[in-house]
C-alpha positions as CSV (number, residue, x, y, z in Angstrom):
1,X,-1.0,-26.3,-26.4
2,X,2.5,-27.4,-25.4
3,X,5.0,-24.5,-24.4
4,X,8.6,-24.7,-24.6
5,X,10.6,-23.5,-21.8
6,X,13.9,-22.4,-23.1
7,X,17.7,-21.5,-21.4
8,X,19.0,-20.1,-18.0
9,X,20.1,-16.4,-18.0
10,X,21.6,-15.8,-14.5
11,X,21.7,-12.3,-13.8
12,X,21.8,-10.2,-10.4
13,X,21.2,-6.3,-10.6
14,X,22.7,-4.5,-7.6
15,X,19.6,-2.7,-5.7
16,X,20.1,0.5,-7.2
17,X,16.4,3.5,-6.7
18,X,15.3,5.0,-9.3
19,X,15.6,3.0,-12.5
20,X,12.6,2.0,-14.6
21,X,0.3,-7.6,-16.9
22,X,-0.3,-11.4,-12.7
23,X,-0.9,-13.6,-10.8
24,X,-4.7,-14.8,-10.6
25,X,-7.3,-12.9,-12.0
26,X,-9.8,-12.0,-9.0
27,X,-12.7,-13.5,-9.5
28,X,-16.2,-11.7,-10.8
29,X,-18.0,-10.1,-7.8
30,X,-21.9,-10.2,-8.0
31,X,-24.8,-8.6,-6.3
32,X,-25.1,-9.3,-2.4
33,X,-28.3,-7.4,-1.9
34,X,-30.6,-7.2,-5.0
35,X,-34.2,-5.8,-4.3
36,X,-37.3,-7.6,-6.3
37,X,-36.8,-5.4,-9.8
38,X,-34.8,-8.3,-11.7
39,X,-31.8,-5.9,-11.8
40,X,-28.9,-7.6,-11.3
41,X,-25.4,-6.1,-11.0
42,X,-22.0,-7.6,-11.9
43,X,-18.5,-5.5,-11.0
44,X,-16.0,-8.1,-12.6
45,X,-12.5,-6.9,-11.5
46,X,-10.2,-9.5,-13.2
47,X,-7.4,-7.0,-14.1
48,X,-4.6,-5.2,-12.5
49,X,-4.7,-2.0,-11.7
50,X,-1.8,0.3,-11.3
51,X,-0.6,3.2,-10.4
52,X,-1.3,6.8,-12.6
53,X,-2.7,4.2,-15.5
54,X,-6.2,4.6,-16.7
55,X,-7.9,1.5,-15.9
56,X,-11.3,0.2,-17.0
57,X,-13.8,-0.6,-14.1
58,X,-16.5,-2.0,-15.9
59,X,-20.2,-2.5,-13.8
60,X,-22.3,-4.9,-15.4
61,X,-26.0,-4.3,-15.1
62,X,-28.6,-6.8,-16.2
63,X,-32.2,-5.8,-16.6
64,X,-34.7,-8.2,-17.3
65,X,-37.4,-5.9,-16.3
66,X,-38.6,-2.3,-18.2
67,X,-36.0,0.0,-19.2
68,X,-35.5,3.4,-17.1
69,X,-35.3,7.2,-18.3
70,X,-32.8,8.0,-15.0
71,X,-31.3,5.6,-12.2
72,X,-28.6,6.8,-10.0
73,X,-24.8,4.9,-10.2
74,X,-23.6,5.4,-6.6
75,X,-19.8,4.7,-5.9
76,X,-17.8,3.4,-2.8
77,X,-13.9,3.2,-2.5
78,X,-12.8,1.8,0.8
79,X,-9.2,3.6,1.2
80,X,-7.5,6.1,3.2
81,X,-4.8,8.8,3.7
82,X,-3.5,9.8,0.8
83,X,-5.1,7.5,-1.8
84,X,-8.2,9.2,-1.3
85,X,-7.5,12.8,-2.7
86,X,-5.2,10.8,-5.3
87,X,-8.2,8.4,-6.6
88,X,-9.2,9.6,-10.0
89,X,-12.8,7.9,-11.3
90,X,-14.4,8.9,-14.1
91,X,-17.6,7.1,-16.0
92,X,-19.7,7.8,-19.6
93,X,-23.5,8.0,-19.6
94,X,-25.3,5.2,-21.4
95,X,-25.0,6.0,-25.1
96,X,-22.1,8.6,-24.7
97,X,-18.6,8.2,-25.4
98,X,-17.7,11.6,-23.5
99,X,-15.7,10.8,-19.9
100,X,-16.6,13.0,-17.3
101,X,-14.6,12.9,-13.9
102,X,-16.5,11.9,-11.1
103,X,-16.9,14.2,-7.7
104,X,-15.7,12.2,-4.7
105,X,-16.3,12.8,-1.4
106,X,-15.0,11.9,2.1
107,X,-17.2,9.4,3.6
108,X,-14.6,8.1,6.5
109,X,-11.5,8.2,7.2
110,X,-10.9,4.9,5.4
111,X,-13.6,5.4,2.1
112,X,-14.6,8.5,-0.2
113,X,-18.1,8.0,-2.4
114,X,-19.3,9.5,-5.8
115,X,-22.8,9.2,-7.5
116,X,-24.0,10.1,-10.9
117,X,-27.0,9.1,-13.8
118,X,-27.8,7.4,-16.6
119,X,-30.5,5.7,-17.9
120,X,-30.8,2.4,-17.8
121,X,-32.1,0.4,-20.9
122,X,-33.8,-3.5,-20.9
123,X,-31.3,-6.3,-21.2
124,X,-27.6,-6.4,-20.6
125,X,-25.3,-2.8,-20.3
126,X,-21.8,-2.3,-19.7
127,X,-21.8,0.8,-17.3
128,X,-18.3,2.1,-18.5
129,X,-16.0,3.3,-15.6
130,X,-12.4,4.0,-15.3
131,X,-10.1,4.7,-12.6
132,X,-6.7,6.3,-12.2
133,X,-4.7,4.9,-8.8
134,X,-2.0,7.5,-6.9
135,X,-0.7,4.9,-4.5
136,X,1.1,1.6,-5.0
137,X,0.5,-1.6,-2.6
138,X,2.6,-2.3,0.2
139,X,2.0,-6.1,-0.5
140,X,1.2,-8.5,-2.7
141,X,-2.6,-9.1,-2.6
142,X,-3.8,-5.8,-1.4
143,X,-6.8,-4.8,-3.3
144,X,-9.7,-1.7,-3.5
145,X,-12.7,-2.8,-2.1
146,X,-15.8,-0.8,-3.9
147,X,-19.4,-1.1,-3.6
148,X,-21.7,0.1,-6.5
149,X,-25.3,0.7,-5.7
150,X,-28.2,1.3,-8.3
151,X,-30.6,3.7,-6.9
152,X,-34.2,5.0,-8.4
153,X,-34.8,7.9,-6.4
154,X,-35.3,6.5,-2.8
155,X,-35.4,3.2,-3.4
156,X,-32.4,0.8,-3.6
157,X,-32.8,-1.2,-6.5
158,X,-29.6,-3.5,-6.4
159,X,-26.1,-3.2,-5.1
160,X,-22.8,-5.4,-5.3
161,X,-19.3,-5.8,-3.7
162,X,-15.6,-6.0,-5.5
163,X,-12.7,-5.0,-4.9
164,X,-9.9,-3.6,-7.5
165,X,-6.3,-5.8,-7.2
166,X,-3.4,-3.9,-7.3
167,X,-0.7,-4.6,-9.5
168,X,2.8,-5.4,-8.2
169,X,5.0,-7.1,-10.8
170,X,4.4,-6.8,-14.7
171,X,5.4,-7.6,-17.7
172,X,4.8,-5.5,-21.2
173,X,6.0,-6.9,-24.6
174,X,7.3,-4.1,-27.2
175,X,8.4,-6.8,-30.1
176,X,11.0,-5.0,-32.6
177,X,9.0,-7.6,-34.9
178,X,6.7,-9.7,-35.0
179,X,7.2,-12.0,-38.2
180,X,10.4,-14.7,-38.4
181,X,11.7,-15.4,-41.8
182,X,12.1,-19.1,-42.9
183,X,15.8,-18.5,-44.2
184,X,17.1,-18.1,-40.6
185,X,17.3,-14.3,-40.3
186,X,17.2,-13.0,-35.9
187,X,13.6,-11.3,-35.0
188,X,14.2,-9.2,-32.3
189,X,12.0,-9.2,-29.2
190,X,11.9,-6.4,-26.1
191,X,10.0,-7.2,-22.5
192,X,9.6,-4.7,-19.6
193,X,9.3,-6.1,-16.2
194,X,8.6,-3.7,-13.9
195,X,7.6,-3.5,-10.2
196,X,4.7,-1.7,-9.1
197,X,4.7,-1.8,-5.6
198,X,6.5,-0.4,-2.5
199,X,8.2,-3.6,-1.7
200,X,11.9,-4.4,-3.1
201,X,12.0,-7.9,-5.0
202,X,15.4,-9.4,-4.1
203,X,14.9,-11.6,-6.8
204,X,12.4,-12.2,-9.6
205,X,12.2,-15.2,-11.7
206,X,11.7,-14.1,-15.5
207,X,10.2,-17.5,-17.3
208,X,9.8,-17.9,-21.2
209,X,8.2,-20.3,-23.0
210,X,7.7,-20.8,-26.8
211,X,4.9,-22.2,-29.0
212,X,4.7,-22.8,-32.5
213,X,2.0,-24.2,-34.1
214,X,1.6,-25.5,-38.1
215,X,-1.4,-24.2,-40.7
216,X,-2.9,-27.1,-39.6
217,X,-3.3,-26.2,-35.6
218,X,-0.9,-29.0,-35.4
219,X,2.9,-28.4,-33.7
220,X,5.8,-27.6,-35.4
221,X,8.8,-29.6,-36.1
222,X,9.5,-33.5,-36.0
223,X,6.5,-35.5,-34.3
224,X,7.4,-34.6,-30.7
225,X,6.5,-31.1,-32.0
226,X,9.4,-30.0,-30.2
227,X,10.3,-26.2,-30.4
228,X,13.5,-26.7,-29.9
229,X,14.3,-28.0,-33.3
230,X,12.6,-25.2,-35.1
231,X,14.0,-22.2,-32.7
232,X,17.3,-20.9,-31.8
233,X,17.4,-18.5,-29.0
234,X,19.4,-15.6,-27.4
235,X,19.3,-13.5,-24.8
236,X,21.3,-10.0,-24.9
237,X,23.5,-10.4,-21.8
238,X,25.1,-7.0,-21.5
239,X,26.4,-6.2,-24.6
240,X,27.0,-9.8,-26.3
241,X,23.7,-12.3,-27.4
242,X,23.9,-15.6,-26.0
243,X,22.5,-18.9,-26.7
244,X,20.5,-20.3,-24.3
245,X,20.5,-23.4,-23.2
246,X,17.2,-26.1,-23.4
247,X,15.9,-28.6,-21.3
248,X,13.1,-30.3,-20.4
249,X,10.7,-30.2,-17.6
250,X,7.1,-32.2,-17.3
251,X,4.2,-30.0,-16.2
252,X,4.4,-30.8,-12.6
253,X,7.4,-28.7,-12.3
254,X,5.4,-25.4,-13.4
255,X,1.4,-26.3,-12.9
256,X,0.7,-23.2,-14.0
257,X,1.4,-23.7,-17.6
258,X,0.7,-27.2,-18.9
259,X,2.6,-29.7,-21.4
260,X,5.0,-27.1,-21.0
261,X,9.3,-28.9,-21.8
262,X,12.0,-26.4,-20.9
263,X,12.5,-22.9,-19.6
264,X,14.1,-19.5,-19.6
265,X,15.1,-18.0,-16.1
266,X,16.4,-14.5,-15.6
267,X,17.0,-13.6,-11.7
268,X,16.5,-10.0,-11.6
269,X,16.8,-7.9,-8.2
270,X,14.0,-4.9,-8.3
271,X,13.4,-2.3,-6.0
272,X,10.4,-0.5,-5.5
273,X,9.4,2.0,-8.8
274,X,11.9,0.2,-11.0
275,X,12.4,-2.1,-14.0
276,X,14.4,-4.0,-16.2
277,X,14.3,-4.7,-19.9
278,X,14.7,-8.4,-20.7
279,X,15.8,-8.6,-24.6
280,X,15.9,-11.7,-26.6
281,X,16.1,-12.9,-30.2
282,X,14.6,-16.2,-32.0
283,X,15.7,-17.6,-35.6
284,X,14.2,-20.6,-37.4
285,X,16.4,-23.3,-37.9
286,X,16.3,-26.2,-40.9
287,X,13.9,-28.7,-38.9
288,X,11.2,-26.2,-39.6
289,X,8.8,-26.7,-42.4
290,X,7.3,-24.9,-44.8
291,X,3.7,-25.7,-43.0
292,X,4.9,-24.7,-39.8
293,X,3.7,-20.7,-39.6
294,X,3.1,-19.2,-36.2
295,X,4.8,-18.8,-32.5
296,X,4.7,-17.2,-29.7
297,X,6.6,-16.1,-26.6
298,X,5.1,-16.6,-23.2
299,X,6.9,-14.1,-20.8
300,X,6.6,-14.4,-17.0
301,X,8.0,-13.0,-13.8
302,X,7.4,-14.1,-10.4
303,X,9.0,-13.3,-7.0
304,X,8.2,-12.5,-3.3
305,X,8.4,-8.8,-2.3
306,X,10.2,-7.9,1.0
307,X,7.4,-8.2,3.7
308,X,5.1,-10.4,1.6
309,X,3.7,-13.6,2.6
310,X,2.7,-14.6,-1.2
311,X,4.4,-14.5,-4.6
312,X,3.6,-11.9,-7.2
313,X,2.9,-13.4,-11.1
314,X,3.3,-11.2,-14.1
315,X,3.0,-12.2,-17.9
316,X,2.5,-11.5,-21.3
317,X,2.0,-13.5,-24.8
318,X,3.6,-12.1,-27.7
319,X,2.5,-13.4,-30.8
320,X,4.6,-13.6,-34.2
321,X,3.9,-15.0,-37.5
322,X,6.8,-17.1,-39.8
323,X,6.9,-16.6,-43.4
């Protein structure tokens, strides 16, 4: 896939309170101290989890042995102050699609715990769990740490270690459409970048790149498959649209997105609790063929927070057809 990075936008919003996706996933956390019952636990936590949002927490469980009428789920949550009487978990009973809220309790003064049960069938279950966060992260890279613990009465049958990121920069995509026309009509598209954290972002990079690709799989365009022959772009700068301008950058330049050629850069200033709607607008132009049908926009938003020692990623893909 070869992206297209279009334009510069330069824009600097004063830091003003109160106006209002990532980075690398965290890798799958697995079971540290399994007894001999070939139950094996698995708390991937690849997502980003933010404040007052529901967010899934699923716990893997893989039997290979006999399937159980009743096994306890016990749950750890390693935080403190405040964010423990804010945590919100709640969790379905194998086979049940009613969520029940799950009863926490203080443990320390840096963790609170929970248990319920379920049975446990042979083979591979998804142990559904959700959580609802009323704190934000101070810094980029703070995360939950959570222990999850399968018990059968006494006896510990297997337990594992993750931890929940926290979100700090993201990026949602509300598309006003999401087909282009052939004839050259605008398709409007809306992002949201918003910062999750306590920190203020002086200055946020917003990156787009664009795709299209033919009914073939193939790219669109001449032979260089270049999307700046098939695409014109705008970006809504105040109250006027303006063109942005292309050019071309090899894959070293932004190694986290390969084969990508040019790029769209909006400097936004965020403080803590706020966001900032990014709004642009693609057309097809004459170079486009009548094979050529589908794109997409690649939105991304990276920036160091006041404090931080590391960057904070956001992104999103919004898809379109053209017809």
């Amino acid at each position: 896939m070869r992206y297209l990075q279009v334009g510069v936008i330069s824009v600097l919003i004063a830091f003003a309170a109160g106006c209002t996706t990532e980075d690398d996933p965290a890798p799958d956390s697995t079971t540290t101290n399994a007894s001999a019952s070939a139950v094996r636990l698995t708390l991937p936590t690849a997502t980003k989890y933010s404040e007052g949002e529901r967010n899934n927490l699923p716990l893997v469980v893989n039997n290979s042995g006999p399937a159980r009428a009743s096994v306890d789920i016990e749950l750890e949550f390693k935080l403190s102050g405040d964010s423990q009487s804010d945590l919100i978990v709640e969790y379905q009973r194998t086979g049940s699609d009613d969520w029940r809220k799950l009863t926490l309790t203080k443990k320390s003064d840096s963790s609170v715990q929970g248990s319920y049960s379920t049975s446990l069938p042979k083979g591979n279950t998804t142990l559904r769990l959700r959580m609802t966060l009323g704190s934000r992260p101070k810094t980029e890279g703070e995360a939950i740490p959570i222990t999850a613990t399968l018990r059968s009465g006494k006896e510990e049958i297997s337990t594992v270690d993750g931890e929940a990121p926290l979100a700090t920069l993201t990026v949602k995509a509300d598309p006003r459409s999401t087909t282009l026309d052939q004839g050259g009509s605008w398709s409007e598209f809306h992002f949201e970048i918003t910062n999750e954290s306590l920190m203020n972002y002086p200055e946020v990079a917003v990156q787009a790149f664009e795709e299209c690709t033919n009914g073939t799989g193939g790219e669109c365009g001449d032979s260089r498959g270049s999307s700046e022959k098939v695409f014109r772009t705008q970006w809504l700068d105040g109250s006027e649209w303006k063109d942005l301008r292309t050019f071309v950058r090899g894959p070293a330049s932004n190694p986290g997105y390969p084969e990508n050629e040019a790029i769209e850069i909006v400097n936004l200033a965020l403080p803590p609790n706020s966001s900032r709607e990014v709004r642009m607008r693609i057309s097809t132009t004459a170079a486009l063929r009548a094979t050529d049908g589908e794109g997409e926009i690649l939105l991304t938003a990276e920036g160091k927070g006041t404090g931080s020692t590391k960057k904070s990623l956001g992104s999103v893909l919004s898809d379109f057809s053209i017809e």
